[in-house]
C-alpha positions in Angstrom: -43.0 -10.4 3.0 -43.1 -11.1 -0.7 -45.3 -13.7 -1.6 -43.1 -16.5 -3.8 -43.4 -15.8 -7.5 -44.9 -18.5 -10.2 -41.8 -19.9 -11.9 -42.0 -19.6 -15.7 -43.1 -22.2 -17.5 -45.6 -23.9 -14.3 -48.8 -25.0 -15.3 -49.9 -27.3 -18.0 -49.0 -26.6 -21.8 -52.3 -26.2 -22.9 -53.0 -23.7 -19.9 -50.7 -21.2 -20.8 -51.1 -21.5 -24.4 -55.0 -21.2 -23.5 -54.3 -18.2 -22.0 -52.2 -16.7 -24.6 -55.1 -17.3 -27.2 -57.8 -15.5 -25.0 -55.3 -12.8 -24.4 -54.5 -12.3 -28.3 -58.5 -12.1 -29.1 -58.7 -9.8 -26.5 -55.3 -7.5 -27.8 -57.2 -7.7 -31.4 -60.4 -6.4 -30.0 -58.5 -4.0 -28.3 -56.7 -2.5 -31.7 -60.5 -2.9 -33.8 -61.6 -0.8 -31.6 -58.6 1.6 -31.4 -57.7 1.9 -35.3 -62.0 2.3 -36.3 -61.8 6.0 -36.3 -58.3 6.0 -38.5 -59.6 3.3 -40.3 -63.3 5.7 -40.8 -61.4 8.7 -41.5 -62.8 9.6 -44.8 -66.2 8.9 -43.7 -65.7 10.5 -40.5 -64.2 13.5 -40.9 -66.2 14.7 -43.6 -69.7 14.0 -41.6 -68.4 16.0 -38.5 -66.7 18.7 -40.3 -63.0 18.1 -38.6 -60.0 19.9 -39.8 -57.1 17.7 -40.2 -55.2 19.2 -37.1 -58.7 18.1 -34.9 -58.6 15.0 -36.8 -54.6 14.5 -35.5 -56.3 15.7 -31.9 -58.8 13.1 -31.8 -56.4 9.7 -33.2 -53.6 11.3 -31.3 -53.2 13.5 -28.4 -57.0 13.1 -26.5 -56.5 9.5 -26.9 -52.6 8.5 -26.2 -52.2 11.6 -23.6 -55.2 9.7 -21.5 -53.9 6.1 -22.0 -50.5 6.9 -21.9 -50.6 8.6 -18.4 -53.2 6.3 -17.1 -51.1 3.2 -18.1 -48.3 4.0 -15.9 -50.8 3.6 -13.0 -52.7 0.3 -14.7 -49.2 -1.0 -14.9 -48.2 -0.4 -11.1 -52.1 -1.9 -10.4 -51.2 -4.9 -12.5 -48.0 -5.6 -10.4 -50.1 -5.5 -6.9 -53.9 -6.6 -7.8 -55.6 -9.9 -9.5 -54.6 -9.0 -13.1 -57.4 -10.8 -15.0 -60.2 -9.2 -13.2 -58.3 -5.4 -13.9 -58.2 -7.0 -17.5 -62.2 -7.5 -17.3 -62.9 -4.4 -15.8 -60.7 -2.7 -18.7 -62.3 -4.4 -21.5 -65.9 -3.6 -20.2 -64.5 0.4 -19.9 -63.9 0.7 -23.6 -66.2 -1.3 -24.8 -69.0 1.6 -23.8 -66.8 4.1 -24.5 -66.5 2.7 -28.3 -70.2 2.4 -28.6 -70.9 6.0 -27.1 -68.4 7.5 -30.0 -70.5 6.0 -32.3 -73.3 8.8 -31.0 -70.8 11.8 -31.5 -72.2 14.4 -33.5 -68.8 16.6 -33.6 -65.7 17.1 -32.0 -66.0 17.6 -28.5 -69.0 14.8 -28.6 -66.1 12.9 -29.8 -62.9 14.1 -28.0 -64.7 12.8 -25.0 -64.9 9.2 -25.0 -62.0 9.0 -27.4 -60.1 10.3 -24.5 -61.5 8.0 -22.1 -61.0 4.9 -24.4 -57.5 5.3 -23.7 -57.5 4.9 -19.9 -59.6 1.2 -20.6 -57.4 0.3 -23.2 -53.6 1.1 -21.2 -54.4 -1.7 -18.5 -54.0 -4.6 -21.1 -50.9 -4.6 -22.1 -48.9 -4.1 -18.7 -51.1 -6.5 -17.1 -51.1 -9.1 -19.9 -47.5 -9.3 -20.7 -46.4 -10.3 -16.9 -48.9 -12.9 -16.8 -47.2 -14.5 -20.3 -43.6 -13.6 -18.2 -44.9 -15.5 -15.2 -46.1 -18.3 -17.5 -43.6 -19.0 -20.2 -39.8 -19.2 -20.2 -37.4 -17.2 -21.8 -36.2 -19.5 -24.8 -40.2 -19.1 -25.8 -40.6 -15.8 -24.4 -40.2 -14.0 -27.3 -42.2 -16.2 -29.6 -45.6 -15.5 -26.8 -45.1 -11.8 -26.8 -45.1 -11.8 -30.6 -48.3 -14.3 -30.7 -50.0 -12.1 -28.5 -48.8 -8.9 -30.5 -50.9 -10.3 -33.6 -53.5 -8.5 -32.2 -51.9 -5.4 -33.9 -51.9 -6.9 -37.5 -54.9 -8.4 -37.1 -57.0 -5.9 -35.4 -55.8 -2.9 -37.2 -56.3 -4.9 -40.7 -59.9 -5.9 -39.3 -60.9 -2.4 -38.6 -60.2 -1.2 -42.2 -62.2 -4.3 -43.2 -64.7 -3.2 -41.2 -64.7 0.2 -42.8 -64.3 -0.9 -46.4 -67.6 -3.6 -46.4 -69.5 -2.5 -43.7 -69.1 1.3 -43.8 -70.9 1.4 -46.7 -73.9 -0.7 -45.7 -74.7 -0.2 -42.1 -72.7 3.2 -41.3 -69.9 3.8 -39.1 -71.8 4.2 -36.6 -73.3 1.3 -36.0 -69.8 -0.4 -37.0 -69.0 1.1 -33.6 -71.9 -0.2 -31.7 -71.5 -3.5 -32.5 -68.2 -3.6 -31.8 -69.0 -2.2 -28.1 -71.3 -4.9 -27.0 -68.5 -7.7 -28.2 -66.6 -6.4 -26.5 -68.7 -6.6 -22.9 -69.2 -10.4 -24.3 -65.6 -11.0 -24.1 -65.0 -8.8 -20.5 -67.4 -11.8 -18.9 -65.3 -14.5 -20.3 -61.7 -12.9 -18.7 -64.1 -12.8 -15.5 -63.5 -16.6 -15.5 -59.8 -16.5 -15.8 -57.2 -17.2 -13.0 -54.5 -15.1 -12.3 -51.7 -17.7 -11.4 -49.9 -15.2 -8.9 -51.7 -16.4 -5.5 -51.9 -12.8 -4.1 -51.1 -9.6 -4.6 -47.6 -8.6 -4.8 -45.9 -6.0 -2.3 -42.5 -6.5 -2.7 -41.3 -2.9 -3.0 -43.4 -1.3 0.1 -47.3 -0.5 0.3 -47.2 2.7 -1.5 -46.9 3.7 -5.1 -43.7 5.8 -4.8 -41.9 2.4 -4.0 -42.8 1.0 -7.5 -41.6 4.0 -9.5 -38.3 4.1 -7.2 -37.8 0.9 -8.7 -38.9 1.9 -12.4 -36.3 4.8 -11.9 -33.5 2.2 -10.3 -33.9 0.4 -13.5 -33.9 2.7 -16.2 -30.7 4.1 -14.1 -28.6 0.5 -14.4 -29.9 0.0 -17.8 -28.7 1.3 -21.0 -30.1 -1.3 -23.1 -33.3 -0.7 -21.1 -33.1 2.5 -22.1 -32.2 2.5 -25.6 -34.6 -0.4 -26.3 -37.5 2.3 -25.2 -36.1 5.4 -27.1 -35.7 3.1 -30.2 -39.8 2.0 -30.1 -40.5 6.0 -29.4 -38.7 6.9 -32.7 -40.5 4.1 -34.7 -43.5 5.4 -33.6 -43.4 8.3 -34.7 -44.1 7.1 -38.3 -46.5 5.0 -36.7 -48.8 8.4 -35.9 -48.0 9.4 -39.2 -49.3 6.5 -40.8 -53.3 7.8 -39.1 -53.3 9.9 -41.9 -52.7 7.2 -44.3 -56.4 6.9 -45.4 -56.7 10.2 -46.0 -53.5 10.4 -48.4 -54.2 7.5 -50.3 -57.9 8.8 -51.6 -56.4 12.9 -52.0 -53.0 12.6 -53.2 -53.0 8.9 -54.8 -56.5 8.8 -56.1 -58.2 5.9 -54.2 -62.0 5.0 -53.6 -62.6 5.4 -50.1 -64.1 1.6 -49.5 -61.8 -0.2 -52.3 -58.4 1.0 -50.3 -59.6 0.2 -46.7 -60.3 -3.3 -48.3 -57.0 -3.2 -49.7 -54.9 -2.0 -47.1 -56.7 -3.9 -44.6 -55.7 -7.3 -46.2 -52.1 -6.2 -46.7 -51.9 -5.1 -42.6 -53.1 -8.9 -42.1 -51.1 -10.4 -44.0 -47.8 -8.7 -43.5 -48.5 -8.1 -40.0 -49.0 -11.9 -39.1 -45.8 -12.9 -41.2 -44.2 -10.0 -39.4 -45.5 -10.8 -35.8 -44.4 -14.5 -36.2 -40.9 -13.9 -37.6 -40.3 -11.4 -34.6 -40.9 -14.0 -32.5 -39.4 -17.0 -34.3 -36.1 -14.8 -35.2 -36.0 -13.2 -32.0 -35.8 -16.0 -30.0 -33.7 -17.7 -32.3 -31.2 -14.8 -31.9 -31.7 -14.7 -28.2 -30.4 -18.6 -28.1 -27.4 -18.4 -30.5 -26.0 -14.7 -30.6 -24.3 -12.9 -28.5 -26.0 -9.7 -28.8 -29.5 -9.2 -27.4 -32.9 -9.6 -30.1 -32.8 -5.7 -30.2 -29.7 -6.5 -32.3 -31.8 -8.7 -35.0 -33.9 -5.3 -35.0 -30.8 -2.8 -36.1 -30.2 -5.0 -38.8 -33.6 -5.9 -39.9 -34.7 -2.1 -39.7 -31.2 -1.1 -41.5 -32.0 -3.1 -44.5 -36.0 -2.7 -44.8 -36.4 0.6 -43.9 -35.6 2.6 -46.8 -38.3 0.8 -49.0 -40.6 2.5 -46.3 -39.6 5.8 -47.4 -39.3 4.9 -50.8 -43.7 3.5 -51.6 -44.4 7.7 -50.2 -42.8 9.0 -53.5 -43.6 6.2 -56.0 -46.8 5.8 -58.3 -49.5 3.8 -57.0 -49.2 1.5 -59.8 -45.5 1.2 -59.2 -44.4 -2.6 -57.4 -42.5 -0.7 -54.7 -46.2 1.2 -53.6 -47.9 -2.4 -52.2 -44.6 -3.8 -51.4 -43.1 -0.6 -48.9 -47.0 -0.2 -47.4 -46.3 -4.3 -46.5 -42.8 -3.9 -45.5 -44.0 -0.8 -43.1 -46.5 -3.5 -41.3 -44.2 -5.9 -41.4 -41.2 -4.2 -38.9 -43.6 -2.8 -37.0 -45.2 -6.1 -36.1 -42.0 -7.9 -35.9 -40.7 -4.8 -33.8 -43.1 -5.8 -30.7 -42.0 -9.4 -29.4 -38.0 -9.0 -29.1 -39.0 -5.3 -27.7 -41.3 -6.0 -25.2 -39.4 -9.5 -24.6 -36.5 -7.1 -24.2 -38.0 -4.9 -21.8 -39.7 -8.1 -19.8 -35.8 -9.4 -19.2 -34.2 -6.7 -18.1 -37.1 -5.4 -15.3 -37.2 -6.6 -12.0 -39.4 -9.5 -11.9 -42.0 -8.0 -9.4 -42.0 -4.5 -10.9 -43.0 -6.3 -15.2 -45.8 -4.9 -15.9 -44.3 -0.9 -14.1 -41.9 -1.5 -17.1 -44.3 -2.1 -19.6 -46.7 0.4 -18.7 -43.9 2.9 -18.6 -42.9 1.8 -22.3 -46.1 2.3 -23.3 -46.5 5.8 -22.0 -43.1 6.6 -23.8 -44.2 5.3 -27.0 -47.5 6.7 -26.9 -47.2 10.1 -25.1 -44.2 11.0 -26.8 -43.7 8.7 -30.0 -47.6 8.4 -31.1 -48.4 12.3 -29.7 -45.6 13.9 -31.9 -46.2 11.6 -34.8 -50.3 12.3 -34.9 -50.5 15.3 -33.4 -47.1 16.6 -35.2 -48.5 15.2 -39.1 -51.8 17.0 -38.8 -49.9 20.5 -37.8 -47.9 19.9 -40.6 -50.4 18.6 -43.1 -52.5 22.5 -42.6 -48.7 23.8 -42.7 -47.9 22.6 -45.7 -51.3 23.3 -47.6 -51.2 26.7 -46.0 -48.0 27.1 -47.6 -49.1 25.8 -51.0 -47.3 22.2 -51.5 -48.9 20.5 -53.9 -49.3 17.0 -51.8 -49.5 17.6 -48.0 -49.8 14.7 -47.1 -46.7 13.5 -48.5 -44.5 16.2 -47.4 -45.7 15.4 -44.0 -45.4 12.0 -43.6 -42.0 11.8 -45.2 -41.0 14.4 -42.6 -41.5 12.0 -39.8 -40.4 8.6 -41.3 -37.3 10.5 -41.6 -37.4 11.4 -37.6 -38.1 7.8 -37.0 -34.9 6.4 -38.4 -33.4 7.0 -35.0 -34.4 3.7 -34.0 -31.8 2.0 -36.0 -29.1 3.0 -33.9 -31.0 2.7 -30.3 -31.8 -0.9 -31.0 -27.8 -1.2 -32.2 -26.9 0.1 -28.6 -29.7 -2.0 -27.1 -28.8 -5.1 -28.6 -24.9 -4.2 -28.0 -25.4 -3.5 -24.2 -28.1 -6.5 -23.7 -26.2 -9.1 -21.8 -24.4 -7.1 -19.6 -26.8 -5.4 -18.2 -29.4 -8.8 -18.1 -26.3 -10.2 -15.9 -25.9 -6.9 -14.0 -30.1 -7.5 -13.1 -29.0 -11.1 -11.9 -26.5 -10.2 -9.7 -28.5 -7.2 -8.0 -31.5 -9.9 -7.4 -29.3 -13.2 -6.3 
């Protein structure tokens, strides 16, 4: 029998806002500690002797194939265990795992615990985003999400920080050390957390087939569902692109190493908290007063913006558009996350959340991430093979092009929204 779910919204105020504040310092650690070899690249790749396509390898395929696959089965674990101690456990896994890279002495020496990074780091998101569904309503789902997806901005703009003042003092390696052993500080405080379901969930059967039955029921009755997925796959595939970024800026747009790590780490915190918090405020503001879904607000905010992401590749650095499109990039991909992931939370059945999440994330990741990372450092030895005169540039242009897709998946998704949210209702009374 299924146990009763925690209706939205229970709890005190300052209980599931408390909870949403631990969560986010937790989701910034989690992309510190992801984006510190990207954000090291041109201290990193020169000291171990990588090529660019083992470079792509290392920020892209090891990593996102292992927490891609293994977040399919941390999101079926969240759905049926006590989801702040699998949050603890996950935190304390890549916590070590970042301090051992900081002991690599080459490739493999790093492929290894970049790979197992990943499988630590796919239980948070599945597991955290149906503890904010089962503790916050709709009208402010959105507006959670997004709070919580700060940790992108944030931590990805910390880690270039990191790079760019203490890189050149201490040494990346013991940027990476450090960072392991907060890490382990902050998997003891989760420890104290309470998971507000009462016990674990078994609404679809004691085995794991019976949740991906569902996951497969879902995407089946689903368009939207589905469309709201494929468009966060193509926009990530300028997202992998964009681990290459450090590189370009020093060799083809002639940048100190430190100074644009400084730079571009401000920018990514700046325009990735205005972006995280319009997401959310706009998203839910369309959710209440439109009658197209907040994937919708997406198609529109995408159609307008993303050409000036395209357009800062081809400028000169000292050109306005060059800072503007590197902060309109951060911008829609922060604001991307809440009415996605909101999105996906709405039209899932509500014992099979975190299943739906997990599966987004192994889309976005094994396919979106893998071809953008993986598919720009093919390209980069391509092109220089080949003789272009900026690599880089050719490259990543080539997949920001790819990644316009997502404009008309969110169109669809937005379009196809509410009847398939009311389809959902009917199927579960």
């Amino acid at each position: 029998m299924t146990p009763p779910q925690p209706a939205p919204g229970e709890g005190s105020a300052a209980s599931r806002w408390g909870l949403l504040a631990l969560l986010t310092v937790i989701n910034v650690l989690n992309f510190v500690d992801r984006q510190l070899l990207p954000s090291f690249a041109n201290f990193i790749k020169p000291e171990l002797g990588l090529s660019d396509t083992e470079f792509g390898l290392l920020t892209g395929l090891f990593f996102i194939t292992f927490y891609a696959i293994a977040g399919l089965f941390m999101g079926v674990l969240a759905d049926r265990m006590n989801r702040a101690r699998l949050i603890a456990v996950a935190i304390a896994l890549w916590s070590a795992l970042t301090a051992a890279s900081g002991a690599a002495k080459g490739f493999l020496s790093m492929a290894l615990p970049r790979a197992l990074i990943g499988v630590g780091e796919s239980a948070l998101t599945p597991a955290a985003a149906s503890l904010l569904a089962d503790r916050f309503k709709s009208a402010q789902l959105g507006l959670a999400v997004s709070i919580y997806y700060l940790g992108v901005p944030v931590g990805a703009g910390a880690s270039l920080l990191v790079a760019g003042y203490l890189g050149p003092t201490i040494g990346w390696r013991n940027c990476f050390y450090l960072l392991g052993g907060f890490g382990m500080l902050l998997a003891l405080v989760m420890l104290l957390v309470r998971d507000p379901r009462p016990k674990p969930v078994h609404a679809h059967g004691p085995g794991w087939q019976s949740h991906l039955r569902v996951l497969a029921e879902a995407l089946l009755q689903s368009p939207a569902l589905v469309m709201v997925i494929g468009g966060g796959v193509a926009l990530h595939i300028a997202v992998g692109a964009a681990a290459f970024d450090q590189l370009w800026f020093v060799q083809e747009r002639g940048f100190e190493r430190a100074e644009i790590a400084k730079l571009t780490g401000f920018i990514t915190v700046v325009a990735g908290v205005a972006g995280s918090l319009f997401g959310g405020f706009a998203g839910d503001w369309w959710y209440a007063n439109r009658r197209s879904g907040r994937a919708m607000m997406l198609f529109w905010m995408f159609l307008i913006l993303a050409p000036l992401t395209l357009a800062f590749r081809i400028v000169s650095p000292d050109s306005p558009l060059f800072v503007l499109g590197i902060g309109v990039g951060i911008f829609l991909l922060c604001a991307f996350y809440g009415p996605s992931v909101s999105t996906i939370q709405e039209l899932s059945p509500p014992s099979a959340r975190a299943t739906l999440v997990a599966f987004n994330i192994l889309c976005v990741n094994a396919i979106g991430l893998a071809i953008g990372i993986t598919g720009t450092g093919w390209l980069i030895d391509i092109y220089r093979a080949a003789g272009t005169v900026q690599p880089y540039t050719a490259a990543a242009l080539t997949m920001s092009a790819v990644s316009l897709l997502a404009i008309p998946a969110f169109f669809l998704a937005g379009h196809w929204f509410h009847r398939d949210k009311a389809r959902l209702e009917e199927l579960n009374g």
